[in-house]
C-alpha positions as CSV (number, residue, x, y, z in Angstrom):
1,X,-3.9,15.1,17.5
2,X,-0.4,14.9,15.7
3,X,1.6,17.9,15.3
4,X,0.1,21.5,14.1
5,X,-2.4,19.3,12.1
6,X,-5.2,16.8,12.6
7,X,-5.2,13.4,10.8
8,X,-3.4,11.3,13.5
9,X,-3.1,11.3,17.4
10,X,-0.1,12.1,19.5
11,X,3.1,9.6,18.8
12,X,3.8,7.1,21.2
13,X,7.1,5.8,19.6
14,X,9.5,5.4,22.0
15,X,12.9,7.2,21.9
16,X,14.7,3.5,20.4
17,X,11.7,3.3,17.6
18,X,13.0,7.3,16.5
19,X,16.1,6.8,16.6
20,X,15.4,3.8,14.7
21,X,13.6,5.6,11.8
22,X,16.4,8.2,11.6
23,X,18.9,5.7,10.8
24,X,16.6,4.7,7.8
25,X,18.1,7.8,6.3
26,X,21.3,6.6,6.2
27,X,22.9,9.7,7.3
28,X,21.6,11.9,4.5
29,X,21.3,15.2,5.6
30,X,18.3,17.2,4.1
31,X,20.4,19.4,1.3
32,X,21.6,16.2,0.3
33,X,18.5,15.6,-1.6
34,X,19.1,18.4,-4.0
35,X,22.6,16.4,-5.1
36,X,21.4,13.2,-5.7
37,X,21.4,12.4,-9.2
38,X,17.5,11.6,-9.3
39,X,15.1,13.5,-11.5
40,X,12.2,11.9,-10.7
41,X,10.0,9.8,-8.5
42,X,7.7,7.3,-9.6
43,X,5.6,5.7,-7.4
44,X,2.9,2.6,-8.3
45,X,0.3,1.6,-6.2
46,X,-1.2,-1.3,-6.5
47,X,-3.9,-3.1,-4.2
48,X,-3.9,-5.8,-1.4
49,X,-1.4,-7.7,-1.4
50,X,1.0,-8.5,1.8
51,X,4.2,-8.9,2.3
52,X,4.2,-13.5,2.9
53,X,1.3,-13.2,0.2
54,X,3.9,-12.4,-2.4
55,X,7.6,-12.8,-1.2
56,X,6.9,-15.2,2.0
57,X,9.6,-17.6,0.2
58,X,11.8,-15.3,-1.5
59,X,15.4,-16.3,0.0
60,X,17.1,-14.3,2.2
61,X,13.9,-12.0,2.9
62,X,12.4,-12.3,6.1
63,X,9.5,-14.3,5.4
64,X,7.3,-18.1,5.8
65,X,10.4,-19.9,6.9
66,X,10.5,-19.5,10.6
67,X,7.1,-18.9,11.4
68,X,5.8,-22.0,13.1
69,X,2.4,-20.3,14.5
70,X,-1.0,-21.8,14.4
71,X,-4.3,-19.8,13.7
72,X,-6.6,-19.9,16.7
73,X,-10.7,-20.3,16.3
74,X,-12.8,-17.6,18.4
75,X,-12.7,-19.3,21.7
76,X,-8.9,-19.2,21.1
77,X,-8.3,-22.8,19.9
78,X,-6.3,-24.0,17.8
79,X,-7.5,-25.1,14.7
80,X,-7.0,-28.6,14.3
81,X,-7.2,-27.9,10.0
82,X,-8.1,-24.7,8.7
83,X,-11.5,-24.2,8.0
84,X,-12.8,-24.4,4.6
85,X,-11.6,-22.3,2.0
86,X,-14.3,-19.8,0.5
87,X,-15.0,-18.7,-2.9
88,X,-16.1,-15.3,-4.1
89,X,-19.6,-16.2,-3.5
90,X,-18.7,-16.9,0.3
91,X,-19.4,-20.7,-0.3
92,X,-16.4,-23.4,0.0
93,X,-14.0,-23.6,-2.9
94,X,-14.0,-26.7,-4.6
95,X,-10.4,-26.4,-5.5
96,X,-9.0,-26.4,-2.3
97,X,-9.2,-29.7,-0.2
98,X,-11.5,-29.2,2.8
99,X,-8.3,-30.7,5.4
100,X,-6.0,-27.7,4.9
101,X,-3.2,-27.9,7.4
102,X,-3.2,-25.3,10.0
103,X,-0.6,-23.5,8.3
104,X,0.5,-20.9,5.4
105,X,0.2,-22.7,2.0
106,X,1.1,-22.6,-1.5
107,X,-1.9,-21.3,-3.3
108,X,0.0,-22.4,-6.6
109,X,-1.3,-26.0,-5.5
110,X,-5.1,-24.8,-6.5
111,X,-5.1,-21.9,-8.5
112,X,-3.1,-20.1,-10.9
113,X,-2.0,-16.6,-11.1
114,X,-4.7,-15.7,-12.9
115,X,-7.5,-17.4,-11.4
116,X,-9.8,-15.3,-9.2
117,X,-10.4,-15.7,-5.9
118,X,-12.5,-14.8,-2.6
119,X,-11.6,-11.2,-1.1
120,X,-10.6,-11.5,2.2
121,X,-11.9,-8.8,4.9
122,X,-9.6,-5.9,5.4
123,X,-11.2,-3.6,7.9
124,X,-10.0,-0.9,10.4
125,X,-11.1,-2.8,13.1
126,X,-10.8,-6.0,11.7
127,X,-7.3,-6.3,11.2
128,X,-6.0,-5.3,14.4
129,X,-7.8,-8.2,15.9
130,X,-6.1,-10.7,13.3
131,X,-2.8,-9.7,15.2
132,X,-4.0,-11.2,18.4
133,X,-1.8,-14.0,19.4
134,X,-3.1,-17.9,18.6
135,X,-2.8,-20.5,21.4
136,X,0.7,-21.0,21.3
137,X,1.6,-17.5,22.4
138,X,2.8,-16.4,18.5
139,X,1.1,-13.3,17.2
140,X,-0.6,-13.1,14.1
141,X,-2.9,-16.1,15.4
142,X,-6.4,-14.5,14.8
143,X,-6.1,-14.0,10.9
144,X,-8.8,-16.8,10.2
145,X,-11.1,-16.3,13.4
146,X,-11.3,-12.1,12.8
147,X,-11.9,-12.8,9.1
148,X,-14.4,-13.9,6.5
149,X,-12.9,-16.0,3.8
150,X,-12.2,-18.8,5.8
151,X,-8.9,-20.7,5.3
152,X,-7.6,-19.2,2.3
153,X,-6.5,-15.9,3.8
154,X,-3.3,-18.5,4.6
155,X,-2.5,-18.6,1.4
156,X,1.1,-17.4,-0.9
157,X,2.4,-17.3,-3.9
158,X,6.0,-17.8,-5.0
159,X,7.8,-16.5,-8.1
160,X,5.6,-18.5,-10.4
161,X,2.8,-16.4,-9.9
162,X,5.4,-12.8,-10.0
163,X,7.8,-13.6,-12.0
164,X,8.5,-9.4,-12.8
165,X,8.6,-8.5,-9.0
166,X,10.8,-11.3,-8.3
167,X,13.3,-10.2,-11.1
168,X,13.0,-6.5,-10.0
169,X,13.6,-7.7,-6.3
170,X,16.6,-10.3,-8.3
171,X,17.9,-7.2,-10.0
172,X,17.4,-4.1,-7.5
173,X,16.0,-3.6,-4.0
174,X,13.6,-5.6,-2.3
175,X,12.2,-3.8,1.4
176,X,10.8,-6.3,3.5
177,X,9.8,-4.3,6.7
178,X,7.6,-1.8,4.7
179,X,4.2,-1.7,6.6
180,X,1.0,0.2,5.2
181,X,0.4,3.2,6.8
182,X,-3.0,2.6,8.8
183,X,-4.8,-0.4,9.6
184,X,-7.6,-1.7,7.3
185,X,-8.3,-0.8,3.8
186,X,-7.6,1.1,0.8
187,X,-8.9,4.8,1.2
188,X,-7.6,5.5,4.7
189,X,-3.5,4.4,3.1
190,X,-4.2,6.1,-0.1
191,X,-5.4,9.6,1.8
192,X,-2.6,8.3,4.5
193,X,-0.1,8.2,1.1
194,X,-0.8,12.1,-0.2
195,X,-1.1,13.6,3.5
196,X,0.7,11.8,6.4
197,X,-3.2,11.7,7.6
198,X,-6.2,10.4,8.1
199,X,-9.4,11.8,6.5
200,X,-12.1,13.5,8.1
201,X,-15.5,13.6,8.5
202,X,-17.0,15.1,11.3
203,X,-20.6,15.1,11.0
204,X,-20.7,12.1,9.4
205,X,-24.0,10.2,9.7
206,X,-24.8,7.6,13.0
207,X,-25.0,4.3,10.2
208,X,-21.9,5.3,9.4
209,X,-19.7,5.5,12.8
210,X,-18.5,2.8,14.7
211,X,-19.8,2.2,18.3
212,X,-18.9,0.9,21.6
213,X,-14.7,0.6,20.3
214,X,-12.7,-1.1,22.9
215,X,-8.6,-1.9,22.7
216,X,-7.0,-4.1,19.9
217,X,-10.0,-3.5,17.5
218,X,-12.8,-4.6,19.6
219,X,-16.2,-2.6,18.2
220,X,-19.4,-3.0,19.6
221,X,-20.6,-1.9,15.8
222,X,-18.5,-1.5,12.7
223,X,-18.6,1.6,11.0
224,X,-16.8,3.6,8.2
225,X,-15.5,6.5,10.6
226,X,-14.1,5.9,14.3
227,X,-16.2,8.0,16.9
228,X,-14.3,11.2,16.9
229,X,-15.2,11.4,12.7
230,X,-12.1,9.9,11.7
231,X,-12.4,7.7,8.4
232,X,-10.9,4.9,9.0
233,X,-12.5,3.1,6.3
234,X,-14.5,3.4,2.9
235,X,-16.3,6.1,1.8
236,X,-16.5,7.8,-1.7
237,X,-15.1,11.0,-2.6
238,X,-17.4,13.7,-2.4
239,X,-16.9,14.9,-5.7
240,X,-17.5,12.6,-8.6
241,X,-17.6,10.7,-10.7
242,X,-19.0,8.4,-7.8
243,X,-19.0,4.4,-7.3
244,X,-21.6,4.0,-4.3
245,X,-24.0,6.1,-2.5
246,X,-21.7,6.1,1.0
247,X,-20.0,9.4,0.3
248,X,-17.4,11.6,2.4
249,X,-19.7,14.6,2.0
250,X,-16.8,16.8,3.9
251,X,-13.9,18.8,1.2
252,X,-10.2,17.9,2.6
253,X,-8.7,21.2,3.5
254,X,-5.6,19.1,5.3
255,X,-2.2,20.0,3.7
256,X,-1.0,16.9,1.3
257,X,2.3,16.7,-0.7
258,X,0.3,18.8,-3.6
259,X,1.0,21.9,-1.8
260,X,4.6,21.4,-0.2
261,X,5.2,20.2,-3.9
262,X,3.5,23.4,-5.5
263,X,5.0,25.8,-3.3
264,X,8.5,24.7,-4.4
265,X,7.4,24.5,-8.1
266,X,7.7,21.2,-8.4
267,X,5.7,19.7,-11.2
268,X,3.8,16.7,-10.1
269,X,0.8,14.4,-10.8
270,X,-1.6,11.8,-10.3
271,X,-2.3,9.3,-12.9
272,X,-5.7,7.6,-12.5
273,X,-6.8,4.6,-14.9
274,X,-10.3,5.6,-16.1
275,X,-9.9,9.7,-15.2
276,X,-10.0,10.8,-18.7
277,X,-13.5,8.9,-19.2
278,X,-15.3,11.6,-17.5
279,X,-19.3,10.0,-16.4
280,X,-17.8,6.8,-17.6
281,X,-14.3,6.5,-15.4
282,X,-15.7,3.5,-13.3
283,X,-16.3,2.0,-16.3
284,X,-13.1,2.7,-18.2
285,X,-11.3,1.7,-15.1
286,X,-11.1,4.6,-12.3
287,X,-12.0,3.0,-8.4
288,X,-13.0,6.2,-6.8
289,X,-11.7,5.9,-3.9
290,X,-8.1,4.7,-4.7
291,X,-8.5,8.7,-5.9
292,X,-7.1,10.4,-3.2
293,X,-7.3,14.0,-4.6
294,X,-10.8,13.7,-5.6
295,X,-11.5,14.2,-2.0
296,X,-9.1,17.7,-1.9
297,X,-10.6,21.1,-1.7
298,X,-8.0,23.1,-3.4
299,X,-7.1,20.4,-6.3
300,X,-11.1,19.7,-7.2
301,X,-12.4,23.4,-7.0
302,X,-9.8,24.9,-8.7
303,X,-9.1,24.6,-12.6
304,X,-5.3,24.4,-12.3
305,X,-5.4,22.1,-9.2
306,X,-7.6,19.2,-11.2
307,X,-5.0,19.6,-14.0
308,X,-2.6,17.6,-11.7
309,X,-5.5,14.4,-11.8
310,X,-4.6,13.0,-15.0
311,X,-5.8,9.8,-17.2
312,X,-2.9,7.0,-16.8
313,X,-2.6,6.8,-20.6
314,X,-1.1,10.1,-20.1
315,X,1.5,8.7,-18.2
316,X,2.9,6.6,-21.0
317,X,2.8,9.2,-23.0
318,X,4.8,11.8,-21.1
319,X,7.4,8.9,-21.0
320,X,7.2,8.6,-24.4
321,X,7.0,11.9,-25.9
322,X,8.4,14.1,-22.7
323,X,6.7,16.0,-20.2
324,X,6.9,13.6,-17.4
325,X,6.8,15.6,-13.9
326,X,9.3,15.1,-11.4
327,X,6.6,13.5,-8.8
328,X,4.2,10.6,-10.5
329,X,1.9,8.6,-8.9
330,X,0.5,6.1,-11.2
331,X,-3.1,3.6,-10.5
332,X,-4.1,1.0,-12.8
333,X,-7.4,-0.5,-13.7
334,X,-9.1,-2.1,-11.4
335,X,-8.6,-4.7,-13.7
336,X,-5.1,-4.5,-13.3
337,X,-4.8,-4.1,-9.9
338,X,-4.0,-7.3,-8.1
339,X,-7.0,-6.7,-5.8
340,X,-8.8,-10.1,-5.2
341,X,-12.6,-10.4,-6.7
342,X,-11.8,-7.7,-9.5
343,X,-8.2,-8.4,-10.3
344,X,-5.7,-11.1,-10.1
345,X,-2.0,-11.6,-8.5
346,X,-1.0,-12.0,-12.4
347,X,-2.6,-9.3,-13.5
348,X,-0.7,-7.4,-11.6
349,X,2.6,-8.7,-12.2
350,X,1.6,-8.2,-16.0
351,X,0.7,-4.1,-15.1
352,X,3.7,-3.6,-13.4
353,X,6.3,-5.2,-16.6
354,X,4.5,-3.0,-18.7
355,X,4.7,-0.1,-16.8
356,X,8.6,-0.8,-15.5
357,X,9.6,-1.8,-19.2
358,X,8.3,1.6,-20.5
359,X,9.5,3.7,-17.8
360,X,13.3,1.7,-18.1
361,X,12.9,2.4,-22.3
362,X,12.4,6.3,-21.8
363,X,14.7,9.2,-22.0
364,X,14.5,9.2,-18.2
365,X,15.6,5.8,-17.3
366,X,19.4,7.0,-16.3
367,X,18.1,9.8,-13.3
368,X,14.7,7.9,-12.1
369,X,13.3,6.2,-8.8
370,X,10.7,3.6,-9.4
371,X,9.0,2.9,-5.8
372,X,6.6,0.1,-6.4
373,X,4.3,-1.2,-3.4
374,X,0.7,-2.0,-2.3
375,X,-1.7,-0.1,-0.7
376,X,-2.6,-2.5,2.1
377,X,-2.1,-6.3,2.8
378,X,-6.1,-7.2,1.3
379,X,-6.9,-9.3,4.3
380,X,-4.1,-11.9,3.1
381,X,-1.7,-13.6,6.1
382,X,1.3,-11.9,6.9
383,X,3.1,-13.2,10.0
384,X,5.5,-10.1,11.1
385,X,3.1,-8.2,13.5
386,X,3.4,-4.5,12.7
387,X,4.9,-1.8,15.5
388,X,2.6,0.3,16.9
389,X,2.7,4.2,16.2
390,X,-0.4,5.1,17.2
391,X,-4.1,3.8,17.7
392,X,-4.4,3.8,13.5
393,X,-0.8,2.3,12.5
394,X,1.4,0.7,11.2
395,X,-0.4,-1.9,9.7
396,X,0.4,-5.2,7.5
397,X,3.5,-5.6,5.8
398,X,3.5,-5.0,2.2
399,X,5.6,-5.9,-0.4
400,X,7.5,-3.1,-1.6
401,X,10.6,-2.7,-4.2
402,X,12.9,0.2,-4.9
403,X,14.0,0.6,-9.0
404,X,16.7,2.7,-10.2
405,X,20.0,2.9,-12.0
406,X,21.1,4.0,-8.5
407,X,19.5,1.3,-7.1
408,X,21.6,-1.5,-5.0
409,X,21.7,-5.5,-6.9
410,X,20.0,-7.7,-5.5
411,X,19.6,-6.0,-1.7
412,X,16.6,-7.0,0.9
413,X,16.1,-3.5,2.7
414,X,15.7,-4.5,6.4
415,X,14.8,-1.4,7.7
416,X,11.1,-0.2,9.1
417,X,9.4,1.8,6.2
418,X,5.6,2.6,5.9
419,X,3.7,5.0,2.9
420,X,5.1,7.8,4.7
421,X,8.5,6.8,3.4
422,X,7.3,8.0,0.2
423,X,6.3,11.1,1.2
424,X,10.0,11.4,3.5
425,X,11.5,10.1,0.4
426,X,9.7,12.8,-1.9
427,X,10.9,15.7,0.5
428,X,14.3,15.0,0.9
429,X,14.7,14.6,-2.6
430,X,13.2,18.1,-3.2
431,X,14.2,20.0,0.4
432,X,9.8,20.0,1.3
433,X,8.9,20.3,5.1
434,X,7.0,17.4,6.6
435,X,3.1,17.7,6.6
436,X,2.8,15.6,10.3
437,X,5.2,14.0,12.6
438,X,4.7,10.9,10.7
439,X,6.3,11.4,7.6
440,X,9.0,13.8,10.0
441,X,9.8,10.7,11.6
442,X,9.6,8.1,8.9
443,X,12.8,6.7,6.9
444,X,13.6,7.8,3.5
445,X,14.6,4.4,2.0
446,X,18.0,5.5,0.9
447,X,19.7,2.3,2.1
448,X,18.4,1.0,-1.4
449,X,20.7,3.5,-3.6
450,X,24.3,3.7,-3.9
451,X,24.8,7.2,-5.8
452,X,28.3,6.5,-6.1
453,X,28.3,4.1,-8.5
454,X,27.7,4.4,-12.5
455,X,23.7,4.4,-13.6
456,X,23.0,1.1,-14.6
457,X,21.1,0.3,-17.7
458,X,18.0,-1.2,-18.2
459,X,17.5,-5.1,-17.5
460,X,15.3,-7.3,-18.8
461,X,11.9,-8.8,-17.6
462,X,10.4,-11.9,-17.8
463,X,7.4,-12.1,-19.7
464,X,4.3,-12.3,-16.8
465,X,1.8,-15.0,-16.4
């Protein structure tokens, strides 16, 4: 158990790994926070992307160029090609050649950034196995064995296919050790994202729990909560509106960033795509549980606490007409999302001009911070093996860029960030206690802003696929 409060176990970070993460704070004491010429935070999350997916050949960052690994088959082989890229069906891909080399490669060669494709497994227990080492010794070997979609999980793209993030990284701060927060998939980081945590659920059904779970993600049985009723993967939010009939039936009573916020008056919110469509969000765009606070106590039984979920459109229009809080988190349509199957790598890249052009043409432009990152890596290769926090973290790289008028030109942020960096970032900013030893122990990402020099203006973006 970590700290006063449940969610994580004990740390095992070693005394060079803290000192480490305090250094990610670039010296700035606490009080500091209150000085710095940022208003408000804006943070957009998008879905399942990681880190060599994306930016793996962006120069300078730390990506595709020296990795010279091979994947390894389930006897621990290599493999002599990759094995057949699947489609979304699970059946081969016609537009990939069956003789891939054993290797990343440019998915450009295929597809475009538009074109949908298979969605590769991203699991609790699944991904910590795709870090095993290969047959050359090189982690990060078992990616294709441990996963489902065959060889396209080796797959990048390259500015073509992002041309905003790649100006935003061009023009500000690109972070390129930014890990998410737990291993696996989306509801575990976005729970991870409000709280510092992990979800609960302790009388969750037997078909539901994992069995038989051995070191480095070995499971006798898969399952959507660990044996001690953690969730360590998907379950919907036991409020609706609903997706599926696998439901967290137990409230959250675990302190999130809602209440260190609230008790400092600090206005916040979270913008949902969809929320505003009542019985019809999933259809008008909300993925229930990429909802975080649908699954919290105090914010969905009382009336001032679900005034803080709010419709994305709303978003756009505190920007535009005034109103916007000093704490946003903002979730497009699933549509929009860049998660594979639903959404596209363009689509994406499209969402997050639009959203980045509005937020640069508002009134609040000269005293924001724009974080922009993915939830998790989707199942997609990333070749930097994450540290190891504890028995549910850090997991794959992410990409992750920092926007600002105080923002640094055309910086790659090498120091260690995960989601908690949001939250650390949040309460320095505002002077909030930690809600577990993770985010007291994570970097603020403050190497990407130089207060000292003039607010720039806005730049412009290129127009997205």
């Amino acid at each position: 158990m970590l700290g006063r409060r449940p969610g994580l176990v004990a740390l095992v970070l070693v005394g060079a790994v803290l000192a480490a993460c305090a250094a990610g704070l670039g010296g700035g004491e606490p009080s500091a926070g209150a000085r710095a010429p940022i208003d408000h935070i804006v943070v957009l999350f998008l879905e399942n992307r990681s880190f060599d997916h994306l930016f793996g050949t962006y120069p300078g960052a730390t990506g595709l160029a020296g990795y010279r690994g091979r994947q390894a088959d389930q006897n621990g082989a290599a493999y002599p090609t990759l094995p057949a890229a699947l489609g979304r069906e699970g059946k081969p891909d016609q537009r990939f050649p069956a003789d891939l080399p054993n290797a990343p490669f440019a998915m450009l060669r295929f597809v475009g950034p538009l074109d949908e494709t298979n969605n590769p497994v991203h699991r609790f227990y699944h991904m910590q196995r795709q870090y095993g080492v290969g047959a050359d010794g090189i982690p990060m070997g078992r990616w294709v064995a441990e996963g489902t979609s065959g060889g396209v999980t080796m797959g990048y793209y390259d500015r073509v296919a992002s041309p905003v993030q790649w100006r935003l990284a061009d023009e500000f701060v690109l972070l390129d050790h930014w890990f998410q927060g737990i291993h696996g998939g989306s509801f575990p980081n976005h729970f991870y994202l409000i709280s510092g945590g992990v979800a609960r659920y302790r009388e969750a059904p037997a078909a539901e729990r994992a069995l038989g779970v051995g070191p480095d993600g070995r499971v006798d049985e898969d399952g959507e909560v660990d044996p001690e009723g953690w969730v360590v993967n998907n379950l919907d939010p036991p409020y609706p509106p609903q997706r599926v009939t696998r439901i967290l039936h137990e409230p959250q009573t675990a302190p999130t960033i809602a209440d260190r916020l609230d008790a400092a008056g600090v206005s916040w919110a979270w913008y949902a795509t969809g929320w505003g469509g009542g019985a019809n969000a999933v259809k008008q765009g909300l993925t229930p549980h990429h909802n975080p606070f649908q699954y919290v106590k105090r914010i969905m039984e009382t009336a001032e606490g679900r005034t803080h979920i709010r419709d994305a459109s709303e978003f756009s229009r505190a920007l535009r007409d005034g109103g916007l809080p000093a704490v946003s988190f903002v979730k497009p349509h699933w549509k929009q999302n860049a998660h594979a199957v639903s959404s596209t790598v363009g689509a994406g890249d499209r969402w997050i001009g639009e959203i980045v052009g509005k937020v640069m043409a508002s009134r609040y432009w000269p005293r924001v911070a724009v974080v922009i990152t993915y939830d998790e890596g989707g199942g997609w290769f990333d070749h930097v093996r994450p540290p190891v926090i504890d028995r549910f973290g850090l997991g794959t790289r992410v990409p992750t860029l920092i926007v600002s008028p105080y923002a640094r030109r055309g910086v790659i942020g090498r120091r260690a960030y995960d989601h908690a960096s949001v939250l650390k970032l949040i309460e320095w900013r505002f002077g909030l206690e930690p809600l577990t030893e993770r985010d007291r122990h994570a970097a603020a990402p403050l190497e990407a802003f130089d207060f000292s020099q003039p607010p720039r203006g806005p730049v412009p973006l290129p127009k997205a696929p």
